[in-house]
ROMI-107115 format. One line per field, with one value per residue (C-alpha): residue number from 1; x, y, z; residue in one letter. Coordinates in steps of 0.2 Angstrom, whole numbers. Layout:
residues N
i (NUM, ...) $
c1 (X, ...) $
c2 (Y, ...) $
c3 (Z, ...) $
aa (a, ...) $
This chain:
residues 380
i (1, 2, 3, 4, 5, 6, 7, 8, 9, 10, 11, 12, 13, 14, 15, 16, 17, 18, 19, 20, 21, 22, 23, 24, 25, 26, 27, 28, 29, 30, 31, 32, 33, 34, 35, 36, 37, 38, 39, 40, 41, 42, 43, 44, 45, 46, 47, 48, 49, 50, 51, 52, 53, 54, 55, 56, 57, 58, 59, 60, 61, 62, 63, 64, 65, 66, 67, 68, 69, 70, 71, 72, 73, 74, 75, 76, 77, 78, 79, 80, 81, 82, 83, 84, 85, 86, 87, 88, 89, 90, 91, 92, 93, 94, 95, 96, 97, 98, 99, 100, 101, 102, 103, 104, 105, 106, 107, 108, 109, 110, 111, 112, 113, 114, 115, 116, 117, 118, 119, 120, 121, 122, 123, 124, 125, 126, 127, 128, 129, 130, 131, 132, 133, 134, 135, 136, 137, 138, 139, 140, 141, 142, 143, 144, 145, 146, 147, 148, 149, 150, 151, 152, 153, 154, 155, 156, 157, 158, 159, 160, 161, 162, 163, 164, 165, 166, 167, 168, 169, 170, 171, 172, 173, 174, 175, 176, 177, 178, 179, 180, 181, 182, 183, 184, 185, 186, 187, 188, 189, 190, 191, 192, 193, 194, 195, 196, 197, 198, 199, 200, 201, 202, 203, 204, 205, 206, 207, 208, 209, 210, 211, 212, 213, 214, 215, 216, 217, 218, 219, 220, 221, 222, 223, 224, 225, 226, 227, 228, 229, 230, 231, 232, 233, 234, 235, 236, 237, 238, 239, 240, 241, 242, 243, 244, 245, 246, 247, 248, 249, 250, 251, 252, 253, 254, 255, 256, 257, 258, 259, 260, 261, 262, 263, 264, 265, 266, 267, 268, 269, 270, 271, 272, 273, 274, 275, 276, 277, 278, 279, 280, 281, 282, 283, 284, 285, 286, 287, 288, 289, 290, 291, 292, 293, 294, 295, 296, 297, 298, 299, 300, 301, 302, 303, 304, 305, 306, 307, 308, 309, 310, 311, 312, 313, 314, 315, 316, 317, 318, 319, 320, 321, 322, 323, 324, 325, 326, 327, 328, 329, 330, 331, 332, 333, 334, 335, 336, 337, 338, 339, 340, 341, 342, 343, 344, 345, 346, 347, 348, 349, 350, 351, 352, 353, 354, 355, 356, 357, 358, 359, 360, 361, 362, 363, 364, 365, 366, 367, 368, 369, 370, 371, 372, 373, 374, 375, 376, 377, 378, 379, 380) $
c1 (173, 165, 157, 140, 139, 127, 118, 113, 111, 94, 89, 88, 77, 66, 66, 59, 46, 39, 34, 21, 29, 27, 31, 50, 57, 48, 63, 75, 75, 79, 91, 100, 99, 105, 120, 125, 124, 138, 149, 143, 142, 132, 146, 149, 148, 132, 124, 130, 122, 107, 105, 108, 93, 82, 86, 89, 103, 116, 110, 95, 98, 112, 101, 90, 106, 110, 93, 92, 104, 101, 111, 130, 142, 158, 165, 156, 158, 152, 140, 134, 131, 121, 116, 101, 109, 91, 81, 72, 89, 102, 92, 93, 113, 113, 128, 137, 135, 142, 156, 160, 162, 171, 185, 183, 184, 194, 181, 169, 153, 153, 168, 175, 187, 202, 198, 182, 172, 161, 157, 149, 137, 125, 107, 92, 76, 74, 58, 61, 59, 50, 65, 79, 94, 93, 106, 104, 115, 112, 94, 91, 87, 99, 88, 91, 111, 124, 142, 148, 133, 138, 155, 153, 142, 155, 170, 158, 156, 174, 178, 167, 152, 134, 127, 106, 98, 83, 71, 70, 79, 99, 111, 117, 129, 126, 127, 115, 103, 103, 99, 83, 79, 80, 66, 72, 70, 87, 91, 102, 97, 84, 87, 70, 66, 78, 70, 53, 44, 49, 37, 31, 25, 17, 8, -6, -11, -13, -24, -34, -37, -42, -54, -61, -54, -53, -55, -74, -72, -55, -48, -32, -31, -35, -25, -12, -16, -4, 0, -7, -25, -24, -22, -35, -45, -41, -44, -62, -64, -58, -71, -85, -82, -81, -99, -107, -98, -108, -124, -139, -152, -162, -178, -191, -201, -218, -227, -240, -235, -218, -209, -196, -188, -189, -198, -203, -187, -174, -164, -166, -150, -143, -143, -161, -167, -155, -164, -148, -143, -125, -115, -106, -90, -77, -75, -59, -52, -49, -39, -21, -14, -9, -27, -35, -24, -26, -46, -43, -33, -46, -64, -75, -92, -85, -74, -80, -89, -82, -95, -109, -101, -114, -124, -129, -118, -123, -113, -111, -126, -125, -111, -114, -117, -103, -111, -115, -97, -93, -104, -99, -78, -82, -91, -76, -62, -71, -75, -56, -46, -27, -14, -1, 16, 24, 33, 38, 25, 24, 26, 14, 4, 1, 16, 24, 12, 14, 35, 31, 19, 33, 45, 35, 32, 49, 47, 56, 70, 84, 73, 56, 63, 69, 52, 44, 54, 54, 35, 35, 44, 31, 20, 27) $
c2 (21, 22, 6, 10, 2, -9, 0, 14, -2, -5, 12, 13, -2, 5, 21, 12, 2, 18, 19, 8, -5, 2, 19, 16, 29, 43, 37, 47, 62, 56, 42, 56, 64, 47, 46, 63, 59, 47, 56, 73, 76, 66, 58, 49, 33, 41, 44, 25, 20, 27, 21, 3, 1, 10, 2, 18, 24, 37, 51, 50, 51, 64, 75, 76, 79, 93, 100, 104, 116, 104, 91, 97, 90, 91, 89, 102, 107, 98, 118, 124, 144, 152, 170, 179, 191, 193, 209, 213, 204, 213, 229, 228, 221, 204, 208, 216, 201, 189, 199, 200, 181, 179, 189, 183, 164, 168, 158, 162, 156, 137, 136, 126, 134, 123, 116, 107, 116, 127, 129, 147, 151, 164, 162, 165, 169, 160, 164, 173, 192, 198, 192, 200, 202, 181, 166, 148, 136, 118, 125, 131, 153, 164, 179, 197, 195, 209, 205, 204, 191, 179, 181, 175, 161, 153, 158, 147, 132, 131, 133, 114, 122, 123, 140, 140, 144, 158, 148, 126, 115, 114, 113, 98, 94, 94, 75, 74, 86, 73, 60, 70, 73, 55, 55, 46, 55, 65, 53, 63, 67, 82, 87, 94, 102, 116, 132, 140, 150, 168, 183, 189, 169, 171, 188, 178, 165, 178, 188, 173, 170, 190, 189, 170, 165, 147, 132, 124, 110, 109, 99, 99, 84, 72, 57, 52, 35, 23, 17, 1, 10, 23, 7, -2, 15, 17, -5, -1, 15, 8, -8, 3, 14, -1, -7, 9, 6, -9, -7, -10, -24, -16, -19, -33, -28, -29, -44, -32, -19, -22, -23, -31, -45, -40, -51, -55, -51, -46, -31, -14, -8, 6, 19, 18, 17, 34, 40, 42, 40, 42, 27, 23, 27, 23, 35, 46, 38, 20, 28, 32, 50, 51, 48, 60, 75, 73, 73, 88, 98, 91, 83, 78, 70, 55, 62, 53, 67, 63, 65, 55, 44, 41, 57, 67, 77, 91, 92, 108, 109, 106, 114, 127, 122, 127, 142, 150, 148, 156, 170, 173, 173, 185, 197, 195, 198, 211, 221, 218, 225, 217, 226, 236, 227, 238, 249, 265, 278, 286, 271, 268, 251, 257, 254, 241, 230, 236, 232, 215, 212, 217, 207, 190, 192, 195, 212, 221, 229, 241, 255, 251, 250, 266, 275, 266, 274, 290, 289, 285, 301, 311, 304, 307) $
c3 (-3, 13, 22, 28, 46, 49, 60, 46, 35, 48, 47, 29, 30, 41, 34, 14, 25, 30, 13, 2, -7, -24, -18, -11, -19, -9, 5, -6, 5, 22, 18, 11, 29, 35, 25, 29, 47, 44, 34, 39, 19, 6, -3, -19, -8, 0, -18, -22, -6, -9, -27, -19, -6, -17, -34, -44, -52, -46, -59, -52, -33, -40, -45, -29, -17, -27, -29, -11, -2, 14, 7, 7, -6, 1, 20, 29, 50, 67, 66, 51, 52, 40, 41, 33, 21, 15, 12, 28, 37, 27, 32, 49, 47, 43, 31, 45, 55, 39, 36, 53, 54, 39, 46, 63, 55, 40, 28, 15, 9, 12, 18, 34, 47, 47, 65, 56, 67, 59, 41, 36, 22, 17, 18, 9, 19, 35, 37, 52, 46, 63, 72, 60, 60, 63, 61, 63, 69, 61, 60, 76, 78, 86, 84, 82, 82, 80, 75, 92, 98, 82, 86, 104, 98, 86, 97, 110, 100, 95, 112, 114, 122, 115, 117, 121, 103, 106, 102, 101, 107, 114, 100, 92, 80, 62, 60, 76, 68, 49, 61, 64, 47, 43, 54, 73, 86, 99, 112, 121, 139, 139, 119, 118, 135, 133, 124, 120, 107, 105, 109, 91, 88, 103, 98, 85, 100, 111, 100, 99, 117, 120, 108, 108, 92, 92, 78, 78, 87, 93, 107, 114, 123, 108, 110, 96, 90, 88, 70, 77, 78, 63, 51, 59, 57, 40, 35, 44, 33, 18, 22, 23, 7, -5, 6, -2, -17, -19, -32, -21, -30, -44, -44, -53, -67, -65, -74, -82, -94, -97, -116, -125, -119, -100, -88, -69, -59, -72, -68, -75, -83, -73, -86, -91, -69, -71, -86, -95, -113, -110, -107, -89, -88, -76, -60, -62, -47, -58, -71, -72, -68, -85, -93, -78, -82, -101, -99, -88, -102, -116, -108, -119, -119, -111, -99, -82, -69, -52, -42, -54, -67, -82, -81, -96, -103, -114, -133, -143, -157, -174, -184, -196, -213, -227, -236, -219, -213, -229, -228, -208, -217, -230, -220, -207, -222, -229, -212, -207, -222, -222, -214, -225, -231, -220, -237, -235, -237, -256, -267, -281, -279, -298, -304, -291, -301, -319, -315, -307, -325, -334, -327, -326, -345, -350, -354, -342, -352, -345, -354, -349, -332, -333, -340, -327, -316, -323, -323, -305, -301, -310, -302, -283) $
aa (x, x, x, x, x, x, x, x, x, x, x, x, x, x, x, x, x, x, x, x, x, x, x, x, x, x, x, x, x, x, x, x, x, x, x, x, x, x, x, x, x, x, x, x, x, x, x, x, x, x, x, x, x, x, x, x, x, x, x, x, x, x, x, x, x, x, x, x, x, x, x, x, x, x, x, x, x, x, x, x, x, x, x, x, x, x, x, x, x, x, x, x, x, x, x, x, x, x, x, x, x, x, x, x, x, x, x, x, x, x, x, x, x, x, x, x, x, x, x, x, x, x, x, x, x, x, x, x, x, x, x, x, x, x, x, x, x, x, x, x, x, x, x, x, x, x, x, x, x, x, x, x, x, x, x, x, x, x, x, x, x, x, x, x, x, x, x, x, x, x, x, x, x, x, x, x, x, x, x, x, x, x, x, x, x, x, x, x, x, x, x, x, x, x, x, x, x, x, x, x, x, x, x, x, x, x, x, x, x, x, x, x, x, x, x, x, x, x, x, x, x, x, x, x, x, x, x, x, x, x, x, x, x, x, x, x, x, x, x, x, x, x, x, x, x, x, x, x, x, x, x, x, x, x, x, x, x, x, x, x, x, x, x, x, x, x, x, x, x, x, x, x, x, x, x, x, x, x, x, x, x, x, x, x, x, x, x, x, x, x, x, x, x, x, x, x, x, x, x, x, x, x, x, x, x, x, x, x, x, x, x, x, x, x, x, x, x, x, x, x, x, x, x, x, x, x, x, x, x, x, x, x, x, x, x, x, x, x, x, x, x, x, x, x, x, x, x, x, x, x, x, x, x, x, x, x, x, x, x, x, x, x, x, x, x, x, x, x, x, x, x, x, x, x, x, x, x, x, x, x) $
């Protein structure tokens, strides 16, 4: 089993403080991106790793690492190369371009060339169809590729260079690239400014511009808060909202003209100043997700309205009383006559009945059977 160094020990910390307190297990993902930076594969020991900081168990994390096709389950490749064997790719060659590197690398689908360079696989969509035929290397486009550009791209990178990806940033290796995902940032010397958007992404900005398309409001230059600021922001907002939550005073009855037991200064219960008959009910908001979705599936009369908790809400009228439901059933049976039992066409309902008589009472003898049947015959 593989030691965890210590270094991806603090990183998983920091990466489960990201999260609330009670909410830890929403770190699943990237840790999983972390412990396939270290072993360039999540790992039975990754899984086990995973299961430990997070205080789940290993069928649980399991089933996340093999849900997703990010997360690789056996050693994989310094480069992963996936080609887009999809429809609009496939059209336009994506499968020349597979096959071609299968032959050229002597793998298949999720296989690794013996040098541990460069595992190959198929690939669904990458969501680069104006740009087909397109393949990635560890995420990063090579666009509009033919067999002999993909074979120059992989004979490159296992020659030790990094070829420039049409569009992002300069290539990194596939455990450089989980460090990423975990969510920390490339440290290498200029990773980010290599690359650039390719024309056709380009096309729906510049339409934009020509014709003054812009969002209401928008600026550019709005600065990034720190999170320093954002949770102060949000402590201030969070202040203010329960403010407004607050019930304001209600206000003193009058001395004169008031009934019951209500005197100078009590307060008037929110559901008579409201003019309500329905009692208050909780706001969605303070009940469990559970109870909200149930309400949503079946609401009834008490089912909290989000927007004003208490309010009238209007029931169905009286039901119908028995004798009329009767009537409406009687009229419905009689008006809908029963389908047929689905017998061939030309039996007799006369005699099916008389036989079924006969045979309840005891009387259906071998020769009454027979003139029964002899009748029926007649009868056809």
């Amino acid at each position: 089993m593989s030691v965890f160094t210590d270094e991806t020990r603090e990183r998983a910390r920091e990466i489960i403080a990201r999260y609330p307190a009670d909410r830890s297990r929403s770190a699943l993902l990237p840790l999983l991106h972390l412990v396939q930076a270290e072993e360039g594969y999540v790992s039975p020991a990754g899984v086990a790793f995973c299961a430990e900081v997070l205080g789940l168990n290993k069928a649980q994390v399991g089933a996340v690492a093999t849900f997703y096709t990010m997360y690789k389950r056996r050693p994989t490749g310094d480069y992963l190369v996936s080609v887009c064997t999809n429809t609009m790719c496939n059209v336009l060659g994506g499968q020349e371009v597979y096959d071609t590197l299968a032959e050229h690398l002597g793998v298949g689908h999720d296989e690794t060339t013996a040098d541990g360079k460069i595992t190959l696989e198929h690939a669904e969509c990458l969501a680069a169809c104006d740009y087909g035929p397109v393949m990635t290397v560890n995420y990063d486009f090579f666009d509009g590729v033919d067999p002999q550009t993909a074979r120059g791209v992989v004979d490159e990178l296992r020659a030790g260079g990094r070829p420039m990806p049409t569009r992002g940033a300069r290539l990194c290796t596939l455990k450089e690239m989980a460090v990423q995902l975990a969510g920390f940032a490339d440290e290498r010397e200029g990773a980010v400014a290599d690359g650039g958007p390719g024309e056709p992404t380009l096309r729906g900005l510049r339409l934009a511009q020509e014709h003054g398309i812009s969002v209401p409001g928008f600026d550019p230059n709005t600065p990034i808060r720190s999170k320093a600021e954002a949770d102060k922001a949000a402590a201030e907002a969070k202040a203010r909202s329960e403010a407004a939550a607050k019930p304001a005073p209600a206000p003193a009855r009058a001395a004169t003209g008031t009934t019951g037991n209500a005197g100078i200064g009590e307060a008037v219960p929110a559901a008579e100043a409201a003019g309500s008959t329905t009692r208050d009910v909780k706001a969605p908001d303070d009940k469990s997700p559970e109870v909200r979705a149930a309400e949503t599936r079946q609401p009834d009369a008490t089912t909290a309205v989000p927007d004003a908790p208490g309010t009238k809400v209007p029931v169905d009228g009286a039901p119908p009383a028995s004798r009329d439901a009767q009537e409406a059933e009687a009229a419905g049976v009689a008006a809908n006559a029963a389908a047929g039992d689905g017998k061939p066409a030309g039996d007799e309902a006369g005699a099916q009945k008389r036989n079924l008589k006969e045979a309840e009472a005891g009387t259906g003898a071998a020769g009454a059977g027979s003139a029964a049947a002899s009748e029926t015959g007649v009868q056809k």
